[in-house]
SETORKOL-376626 format. One record per atom (N, C-alpha, C): residue in one letter; x, y negated, z. Coordinates in steps of 0.2 Angstrom, whole numbers, plus 5000, padded with zeros to 4 digits. Layout:
<marzas>
AXYZ...
</marzas>
This chain:
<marzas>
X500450065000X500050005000X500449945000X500349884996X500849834995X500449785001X500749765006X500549675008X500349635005X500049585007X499849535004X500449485004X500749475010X501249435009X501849485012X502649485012X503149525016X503649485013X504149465022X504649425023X505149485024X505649465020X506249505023X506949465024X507349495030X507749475030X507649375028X507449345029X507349275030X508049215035X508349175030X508649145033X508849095032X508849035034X508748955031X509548925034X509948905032X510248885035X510448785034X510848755037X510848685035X511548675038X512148695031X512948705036X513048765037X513248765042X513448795046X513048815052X512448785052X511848785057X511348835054X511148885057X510648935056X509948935059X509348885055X508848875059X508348955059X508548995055X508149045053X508549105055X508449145057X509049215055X508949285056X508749275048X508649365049X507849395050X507449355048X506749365050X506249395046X506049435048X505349495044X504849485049X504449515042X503549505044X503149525040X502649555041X502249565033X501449545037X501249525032X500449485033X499849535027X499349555032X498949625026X498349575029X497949585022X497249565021X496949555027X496449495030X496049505035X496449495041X497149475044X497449475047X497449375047X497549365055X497749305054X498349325060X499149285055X499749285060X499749235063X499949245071X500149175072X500949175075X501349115072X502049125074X502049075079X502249085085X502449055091X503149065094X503249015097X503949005103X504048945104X504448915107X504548845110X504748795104X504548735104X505148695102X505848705097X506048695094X506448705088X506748795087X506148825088X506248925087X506348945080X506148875076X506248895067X505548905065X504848885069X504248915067X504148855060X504148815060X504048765054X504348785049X505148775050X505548805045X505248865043X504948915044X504848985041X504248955039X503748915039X503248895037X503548865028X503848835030X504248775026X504548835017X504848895021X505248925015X504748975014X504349005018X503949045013X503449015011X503148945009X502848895004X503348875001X504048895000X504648874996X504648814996X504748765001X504648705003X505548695004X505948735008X506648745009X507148815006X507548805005X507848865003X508248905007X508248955003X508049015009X508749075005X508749125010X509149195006X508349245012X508549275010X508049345009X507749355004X507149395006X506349395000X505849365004X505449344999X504749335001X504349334996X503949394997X503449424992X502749424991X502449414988X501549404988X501249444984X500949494988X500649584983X500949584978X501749594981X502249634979X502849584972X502549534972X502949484967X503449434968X503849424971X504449384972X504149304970X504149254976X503749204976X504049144973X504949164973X505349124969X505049114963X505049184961X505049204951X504349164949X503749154951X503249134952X503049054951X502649044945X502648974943X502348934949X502048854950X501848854956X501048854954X500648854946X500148834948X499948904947X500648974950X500349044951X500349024957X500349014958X500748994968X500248974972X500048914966X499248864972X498748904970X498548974967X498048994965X497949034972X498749074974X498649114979X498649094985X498949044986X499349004993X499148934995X498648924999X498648855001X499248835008X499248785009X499748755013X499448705018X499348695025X499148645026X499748615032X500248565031X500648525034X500348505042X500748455046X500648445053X500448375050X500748335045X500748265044X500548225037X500248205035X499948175029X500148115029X500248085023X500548015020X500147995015X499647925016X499047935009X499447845009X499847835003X499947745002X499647744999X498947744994X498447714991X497647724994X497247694991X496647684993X496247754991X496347824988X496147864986X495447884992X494947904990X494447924992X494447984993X494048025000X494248075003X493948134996X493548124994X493548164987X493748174982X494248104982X494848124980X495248174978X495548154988X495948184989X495848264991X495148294990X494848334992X494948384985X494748324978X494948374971X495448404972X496048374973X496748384968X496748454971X496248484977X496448544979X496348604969X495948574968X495448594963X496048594956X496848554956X497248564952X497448604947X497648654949X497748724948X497448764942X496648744942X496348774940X495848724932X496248654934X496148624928X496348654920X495848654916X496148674907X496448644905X496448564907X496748494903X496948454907X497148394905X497148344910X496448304909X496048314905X495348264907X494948304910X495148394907X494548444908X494448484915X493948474918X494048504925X493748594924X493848624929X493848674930X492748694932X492448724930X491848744929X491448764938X492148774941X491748784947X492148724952X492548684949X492648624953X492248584959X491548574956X491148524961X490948574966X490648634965X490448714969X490748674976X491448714972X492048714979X492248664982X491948604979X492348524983X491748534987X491048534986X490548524991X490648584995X490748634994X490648674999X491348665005X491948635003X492648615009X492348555011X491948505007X491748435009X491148465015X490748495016X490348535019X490548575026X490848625025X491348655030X491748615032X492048585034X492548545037X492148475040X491648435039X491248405039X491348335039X491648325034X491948265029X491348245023X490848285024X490248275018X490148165017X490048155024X489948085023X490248045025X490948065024X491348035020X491648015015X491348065009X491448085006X491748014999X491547965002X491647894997X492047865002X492247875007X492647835011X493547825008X493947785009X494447775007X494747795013X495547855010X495747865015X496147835021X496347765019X496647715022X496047695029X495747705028X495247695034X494847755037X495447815038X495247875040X495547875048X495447905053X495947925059X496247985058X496648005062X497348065061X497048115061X496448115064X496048185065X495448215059X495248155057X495048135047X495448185045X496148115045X496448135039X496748215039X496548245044X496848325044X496348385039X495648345044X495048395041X494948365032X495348295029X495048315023X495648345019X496348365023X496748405020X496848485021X496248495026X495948545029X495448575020X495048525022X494648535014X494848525007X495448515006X495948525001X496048565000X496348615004X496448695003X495748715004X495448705005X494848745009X494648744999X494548694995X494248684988X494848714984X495348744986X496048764981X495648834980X495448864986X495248934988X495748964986X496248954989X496849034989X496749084993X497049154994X496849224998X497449205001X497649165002X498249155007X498349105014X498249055016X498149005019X498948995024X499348955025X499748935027X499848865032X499948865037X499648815041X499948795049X500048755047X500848715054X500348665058X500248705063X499948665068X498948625066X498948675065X497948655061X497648615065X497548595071X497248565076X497648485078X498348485075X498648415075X498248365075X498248315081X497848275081X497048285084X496748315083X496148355082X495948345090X495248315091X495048305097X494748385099X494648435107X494348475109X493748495102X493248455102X492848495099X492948505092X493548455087X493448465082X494248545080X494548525087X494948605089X494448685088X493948685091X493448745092X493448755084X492948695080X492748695073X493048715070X493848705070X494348705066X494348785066X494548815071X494748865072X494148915071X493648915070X492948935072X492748955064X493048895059X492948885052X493448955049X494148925052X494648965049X494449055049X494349055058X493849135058X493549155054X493049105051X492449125046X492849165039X493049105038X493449095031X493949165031X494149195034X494649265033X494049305033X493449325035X493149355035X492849365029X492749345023X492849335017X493349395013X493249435008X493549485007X494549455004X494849505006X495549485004X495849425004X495549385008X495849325013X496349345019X496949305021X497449315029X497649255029X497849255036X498149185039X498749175042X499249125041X499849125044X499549045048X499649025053X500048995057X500248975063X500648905064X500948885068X500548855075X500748885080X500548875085X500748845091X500548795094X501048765103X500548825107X499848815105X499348815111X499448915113X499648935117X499749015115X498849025117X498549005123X497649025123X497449035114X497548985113X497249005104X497549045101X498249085102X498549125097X498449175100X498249195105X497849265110X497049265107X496649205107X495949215106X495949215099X496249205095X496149205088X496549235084X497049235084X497649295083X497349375081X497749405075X497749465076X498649505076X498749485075X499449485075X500049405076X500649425080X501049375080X501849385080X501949335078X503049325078X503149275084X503349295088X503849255093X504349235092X504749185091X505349175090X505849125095X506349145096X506649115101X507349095099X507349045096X508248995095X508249015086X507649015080X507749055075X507549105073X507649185080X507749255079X506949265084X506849345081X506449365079X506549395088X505949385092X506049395099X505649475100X505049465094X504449495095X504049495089X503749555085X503149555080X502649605082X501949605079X501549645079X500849625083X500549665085X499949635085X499849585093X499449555093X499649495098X499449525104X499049575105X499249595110X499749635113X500249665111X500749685111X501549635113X501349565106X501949525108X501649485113X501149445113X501049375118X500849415125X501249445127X501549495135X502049455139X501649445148X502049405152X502849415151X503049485150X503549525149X504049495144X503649485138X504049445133X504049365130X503549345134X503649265132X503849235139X503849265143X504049225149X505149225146X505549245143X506049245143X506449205140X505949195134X505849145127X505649065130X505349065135X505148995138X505648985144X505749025147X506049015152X505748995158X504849015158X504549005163X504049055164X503749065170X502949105171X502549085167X502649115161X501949065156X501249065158X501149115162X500349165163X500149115171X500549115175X500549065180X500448965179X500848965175X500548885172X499748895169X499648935165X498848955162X498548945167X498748995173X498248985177X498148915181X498748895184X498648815185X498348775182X498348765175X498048745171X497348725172X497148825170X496348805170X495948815180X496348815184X496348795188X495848725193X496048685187X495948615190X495148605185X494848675182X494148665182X493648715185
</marzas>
């Protein structure tokens, strides 16, 4: 059986500096990974090169084809992306910016794709940007601007989803939604999930499998019940991670 996506041997370096080293993974249909660990662990970077955003030595493969040799608009058909930080310097309007997910699948540069407005109403719907849909993005908040890059990919409709920190910005309730939507959305045939995570509560309740990473290296994989153990992430923190939770939620 081939995976959806498989990392091997992964390793990013910058110099003589090794922010990645040596890292596998594979991600099958229906699965959402979450990669977790502290502060500069390399989760971003491993975000970064398997959307071939940095360059890399290993493989990374998607149902079986080498993601280098792969053109990009084979790439955005499979693979959506969604960053921690967005940069809009023009007035573009949120269905705008919600089309260009829609790119990929254009015939022409005037001619749009046959199921183009389908899938912009239904991300513009699902994420809950519908009425803002005429809004300019220059007068969005951080938490806007996330959900209408949420519904960018959500309109790209790839079977792959990629996503560094998805709740960035994002007040409690529109965290739940976010996460609640993503759930739904795997549940859809031959859809999986990669991302990046601080909050471990969500990589435990949402999560099916996970990578822990510690300085880069690969501390821990496999299903998240198994890695997210007081056993193996209290080492990587350097603290009783299970006892601050409880303190935490404590104070309700």
């Amino acid at each position: 059986m081939i995976n959806m996506l498989e990392v091997k041997n992964l390793t990013v370096s910058y110099g003589d500096l090794k922010i990645v080293d040596n890292v596998g993974f594979f991600v099958e249909k229906g699965q959402w990974m979450m990669v977790v660990g502290p502060n500069g662990a390399g989760k971003s970077t491993i975000i970064n090169a398997v959307s071939q955003g940095v360059k890399y030595s290993g493989s990374v493969t998607f149902e079986g084809k080498d993601v280098k040799k792969m053109k990009p608009v084979q790439i955005a058909k499979k693979i959506g992306v969604l960053t921690q930080n967005h940069y809009v310097g023009y007035s573009f309007t949120v269905e705008d910016i919600v089309r260009l997910g829609r790119y990929a699948y254009s015939i022409g540069v005037f001619t749009h794709g046959e199921d183009d407005e389908e899938k912009i109403d239904e991300a513009l719907e699902l994420t809950g940007m519908r009425s803002f849909r005429n809004s300019s993005a220059l007068t969005l908040s951080g938490g806007e601007m996330q959900r209408v890059f949420l519904a960018q990919i959500i309109a790209q409709d790839p079977k792959l989803f990629i996503l560094d920190e998805p709740t960035n910005h994002l007040d409690l309730v529109y965290q739940k939604q976010t996460f609640e939507l993503i759930k739904e959305w795997i549940r859809h045939k031959g859809r999986a999930v990669i991302s990046v995570v601080h909050d471990l509560s969500l990589a435990k309740l949402y999560g099916t499998n996970a990578v822990l990473l510690d300085k880069g290296r690969m501390a821990a994989s496999g299903s998240v019940e198994n890695v997210l153990t007081v056993e193996k992430v209290n080492p990587v923190y350097g603290m009783d991670v299970r006892q601050w939770m409880n303190d935490l939620l404590s104070q309700w």
